[in-house]
Structures are given as C-alpha cells and as structure tokens.
C-alpha positions in Angstrom: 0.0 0.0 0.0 2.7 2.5 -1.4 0.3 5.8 -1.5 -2.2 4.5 1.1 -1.4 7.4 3.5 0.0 10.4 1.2 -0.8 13.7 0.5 0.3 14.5 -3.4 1.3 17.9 -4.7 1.2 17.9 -8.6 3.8 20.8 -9.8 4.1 22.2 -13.8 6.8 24.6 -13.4 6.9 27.4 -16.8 10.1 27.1 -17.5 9.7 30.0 -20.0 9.6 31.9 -17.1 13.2 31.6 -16.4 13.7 33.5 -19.3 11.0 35.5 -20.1 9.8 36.8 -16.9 7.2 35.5 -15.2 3.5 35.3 -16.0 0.4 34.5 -14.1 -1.6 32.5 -17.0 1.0 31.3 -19.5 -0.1 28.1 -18.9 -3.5 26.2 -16.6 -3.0 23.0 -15.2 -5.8 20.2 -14.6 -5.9 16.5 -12.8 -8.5 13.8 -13.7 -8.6 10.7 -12.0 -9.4 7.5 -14.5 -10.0 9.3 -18.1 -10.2 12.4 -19.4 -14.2 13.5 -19.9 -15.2 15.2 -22.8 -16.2 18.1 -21.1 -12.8 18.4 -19.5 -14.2 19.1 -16.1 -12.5 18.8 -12.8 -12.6 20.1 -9.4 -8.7 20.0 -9.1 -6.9 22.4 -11.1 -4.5 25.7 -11.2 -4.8 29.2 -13.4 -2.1 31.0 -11.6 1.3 30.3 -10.8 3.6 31.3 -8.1 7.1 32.4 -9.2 6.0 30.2 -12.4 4.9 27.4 -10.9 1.6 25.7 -10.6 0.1 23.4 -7.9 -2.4 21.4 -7.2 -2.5 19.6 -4.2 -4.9 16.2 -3.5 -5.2 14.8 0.1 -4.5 11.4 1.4 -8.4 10.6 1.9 -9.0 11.5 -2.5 -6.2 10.1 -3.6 -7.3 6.5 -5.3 -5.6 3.0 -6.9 -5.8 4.5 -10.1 -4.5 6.1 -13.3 -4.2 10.2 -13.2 -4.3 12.5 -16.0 -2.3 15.6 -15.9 -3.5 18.0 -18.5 -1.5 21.5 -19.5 -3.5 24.2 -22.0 -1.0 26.5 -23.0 -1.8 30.1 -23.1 -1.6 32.4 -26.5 2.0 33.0 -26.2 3.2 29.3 -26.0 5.8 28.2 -23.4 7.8 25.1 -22.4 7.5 23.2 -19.1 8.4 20.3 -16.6 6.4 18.2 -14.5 6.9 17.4 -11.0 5.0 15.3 -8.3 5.9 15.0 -5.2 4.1 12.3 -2.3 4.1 14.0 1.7 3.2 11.5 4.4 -0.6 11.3 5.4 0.7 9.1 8.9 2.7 10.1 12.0 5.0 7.4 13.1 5.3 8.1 16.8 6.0 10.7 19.0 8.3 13.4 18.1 7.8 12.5 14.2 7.9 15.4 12.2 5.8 15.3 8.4 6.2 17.9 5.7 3.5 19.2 3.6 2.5 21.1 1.1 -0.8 22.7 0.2 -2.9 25.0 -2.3 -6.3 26.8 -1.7 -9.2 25.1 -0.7 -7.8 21.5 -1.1 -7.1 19.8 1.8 -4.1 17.4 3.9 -4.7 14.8 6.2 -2.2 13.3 8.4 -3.0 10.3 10.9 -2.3 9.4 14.4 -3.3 7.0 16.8 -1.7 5.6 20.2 -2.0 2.4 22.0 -3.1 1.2 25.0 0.1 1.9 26.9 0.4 5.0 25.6 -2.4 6.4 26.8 -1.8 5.4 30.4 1.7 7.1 30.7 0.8 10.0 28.2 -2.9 10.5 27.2 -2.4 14.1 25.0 -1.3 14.7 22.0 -0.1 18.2 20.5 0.9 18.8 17.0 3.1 22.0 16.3 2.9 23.2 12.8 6.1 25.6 12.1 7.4 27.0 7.9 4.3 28.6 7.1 4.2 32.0 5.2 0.0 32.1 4.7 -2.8 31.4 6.7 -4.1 27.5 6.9 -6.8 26.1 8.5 -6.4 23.3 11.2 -8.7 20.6 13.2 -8.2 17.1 14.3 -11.1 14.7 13.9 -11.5 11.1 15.6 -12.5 8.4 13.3 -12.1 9.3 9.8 -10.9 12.7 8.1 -12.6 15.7 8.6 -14.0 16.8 4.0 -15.7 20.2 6.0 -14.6 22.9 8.5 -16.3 21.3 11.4 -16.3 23.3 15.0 -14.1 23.6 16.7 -11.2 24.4 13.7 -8.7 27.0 13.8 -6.9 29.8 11.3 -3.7 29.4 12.0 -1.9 33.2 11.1 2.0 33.3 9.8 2.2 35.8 12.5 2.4 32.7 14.9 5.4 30.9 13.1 4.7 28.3 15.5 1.5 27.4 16.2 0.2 24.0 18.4 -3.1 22.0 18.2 -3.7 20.0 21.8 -6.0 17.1 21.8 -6.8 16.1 25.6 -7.5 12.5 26.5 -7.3 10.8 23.0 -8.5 7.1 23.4 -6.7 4.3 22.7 -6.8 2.9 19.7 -8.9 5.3 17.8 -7.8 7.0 14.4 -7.2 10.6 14.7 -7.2 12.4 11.6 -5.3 16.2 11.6 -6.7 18.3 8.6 -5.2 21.0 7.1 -7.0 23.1 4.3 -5.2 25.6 2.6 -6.5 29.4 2.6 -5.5 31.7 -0.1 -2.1 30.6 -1.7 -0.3 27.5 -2.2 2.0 27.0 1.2 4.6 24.7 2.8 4.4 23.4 6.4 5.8 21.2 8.7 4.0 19.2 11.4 5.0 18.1 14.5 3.7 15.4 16.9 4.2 15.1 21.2 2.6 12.9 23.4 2.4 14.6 27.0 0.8 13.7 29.9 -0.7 16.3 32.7 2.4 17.2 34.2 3.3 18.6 31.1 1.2 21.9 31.4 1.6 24.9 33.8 -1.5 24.3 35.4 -1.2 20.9 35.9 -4.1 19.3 33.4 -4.3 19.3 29.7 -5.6 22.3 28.0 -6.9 22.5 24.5 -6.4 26.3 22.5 -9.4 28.3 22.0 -11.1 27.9 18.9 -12.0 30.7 16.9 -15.5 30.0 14.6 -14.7 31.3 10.9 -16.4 30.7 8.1 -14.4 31.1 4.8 -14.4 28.7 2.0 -12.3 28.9 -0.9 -14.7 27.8 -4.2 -13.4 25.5 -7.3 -14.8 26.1 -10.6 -13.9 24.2 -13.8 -12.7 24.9 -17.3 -11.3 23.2 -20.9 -8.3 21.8 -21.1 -6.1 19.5 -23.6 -2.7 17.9 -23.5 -2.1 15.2 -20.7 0.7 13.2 -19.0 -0.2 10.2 -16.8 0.5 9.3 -13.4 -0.3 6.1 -11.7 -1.4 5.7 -7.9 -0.8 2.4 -6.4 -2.5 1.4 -2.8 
C-alpha cells in the first residue's frame, strides 16, 4: 500500500519563465482521475502560478488505486514546461515525528495518528506544532475518519504565529485521529510536528486544549477546458 497514506502535490513549473519573466496564466494545469471527460471538467486544477509554478495539491483521503491524467493548456504566447509530483506522508510514526507538507487553496491534507493502550496510560495528550508557514491554513483534528468540511471547533492558524500548536486532551486508545489541514488563499509549505504529554506537562497541571476561533471562509473551485495530458499512476 505504497500511496495509502500520502498527500500529493502535482507541480508544472513554466520554465519559459526563467527567461522571459514571469506570467500568471502562461499556462493552466488540470488532474483527472481515470480518463479524461469530454467536457474536460475537474474540481482540481490551477490558473495562476507562483514564481512560475503551478500546484495542485490532492489529500490522502481522495487520492485512489488509479491512473491520473495531468492536463497543461497553453496560453496564447506558447511556453515550455516540466512536471513534478511529489508524495508528503498522510501518517505520523510516533512521538516526536515530524511530516512535511505542502498545500494550495481550498484542497485539503490529512495526516493520521493513533496511540496504543500503553500510551495512553503514561501519556494521554497529544499536540501537534505546525512551524514553515508563510499564509494562513486552517487546522482541526477529527476522531475516526478525516474531517471533508470545516467542522467546529477548527482553527486559522496566522504566519504571524510561526509556531502554532493543536492540543488534543485525553485521546482514546486505539482510535484513528485524523489532523486536517485546508489551505486558505495561496499555495503553502508546512511542517508538522507530533508530542505525546501527559498532565504534568502543562503549567496548570491538566491538559488544556487552544481556543477555537468560529470562521467561516471557504475557498470555491470552478472548472474549465483543457487538452494535453501526462499520466501518473497511484498504487494502494
């Protein structure tokens, strides 16, 4: 099960750009999953680039056994590129595990933790510090399966911070805990970091969980034609 657990980050980088200057819609990028419809629709795809590079970023949770379809539409000036894709864990190995990620707007990450029996007993929280951010992310952690909305409580987590933490309090054994991420207003790169404490841990002497702060801002996808492809296989 190779890509049970990642988080992929598809990448065209306009490598006109290098030479030409940059510019925002040389090129649009677009991912289908299985074939290519006639219609060429698809919730997953970038217009703009960033320093000449486009992004699109599928979580763990979407990402299927199955063949993928890159597509690349070339604007009306024409321009060469290069294809990257790169896989970021979806699982968090144990305490003190760290997990790079990457993300783009309104797609989301998912990265999964879970502690045994005797885990619990000596050290029954769990925090995960997120740190390398330079725009705003949402965050939440979910027990059972991953979070597809912004479900209360979630939290907007500003580059301000640098370093920013998400407590969960007496996680129970066994379970799956899902940490989502969903991406605000640019494509960003994080890192995630996760520590198992116990009550002796905190100033005051329990576990306390951060505030939550109830926002409401959804980023929307739309579609559009497309033509060209390269493929990419997923393998669970």
């Amino acid at each position: 099960q190779e890509h049970a657990h990642d988080n992929v980050m598809f990448g065209v980088e306009d490598t006109s750009a290098i030479n030409f200057g940059y510019k925002l819609n040389a090129l649009s990028v677009h991912l289908f999953r299985s074939s290519i419809p006639s219609d060429r629709v698809t919730p997953y795809y970038a217009l703009t680039a960033t320093h000449g590079l486009y992004e699109i970023s599928v979580s763990s949770h979407d990402v299927q056994e199955d063949m993928y379809y890159l597509s690349v539409l070339c604007g009306p000036t024409g321009a060469n590129f290069r294809v990257r894709i790169r896989e970021f864990s979806g699982e968090f190995l144990g305490a003190g595990n760290s997990i790079d990620g990457q993300l783009c707007p309104g797609n989301w990450a998912y990265h999964k933790f879970s502690l045994d029996t005797q885990q619990v007993a000596s050290t029954p929280h769990v925090r995960v510090t997120f740190s390398g951010f330079h725009e705003h992310v949402y965050v939440l952690v979910h027990d059972g399966e991953a979070p597809l909305h912004l479900v209360n409580p979630f939290f907007l987590i500003s580059p301000d911070d640098q370093l920013s933490t998400l407590t969960s309090c007496n996680v129970v054994a066994d379970h799956h805990y899902f940490v989502g991420v969903k991406g605000y207003l640019e494509c960003l790169d994080y890192t995630a970091t996760i520590t198992y404490l116990s009550d002796a841990d905190f100033d005051s002497g329990k576990c306390e969980e951060e505030e939550a702060v109830e926002i409401s801002a959804y980023v929307g996808l739309h579609a559009l034609e497309v033509d060209q492809f390269s493929k990419f296989t997923a393998s669970a």
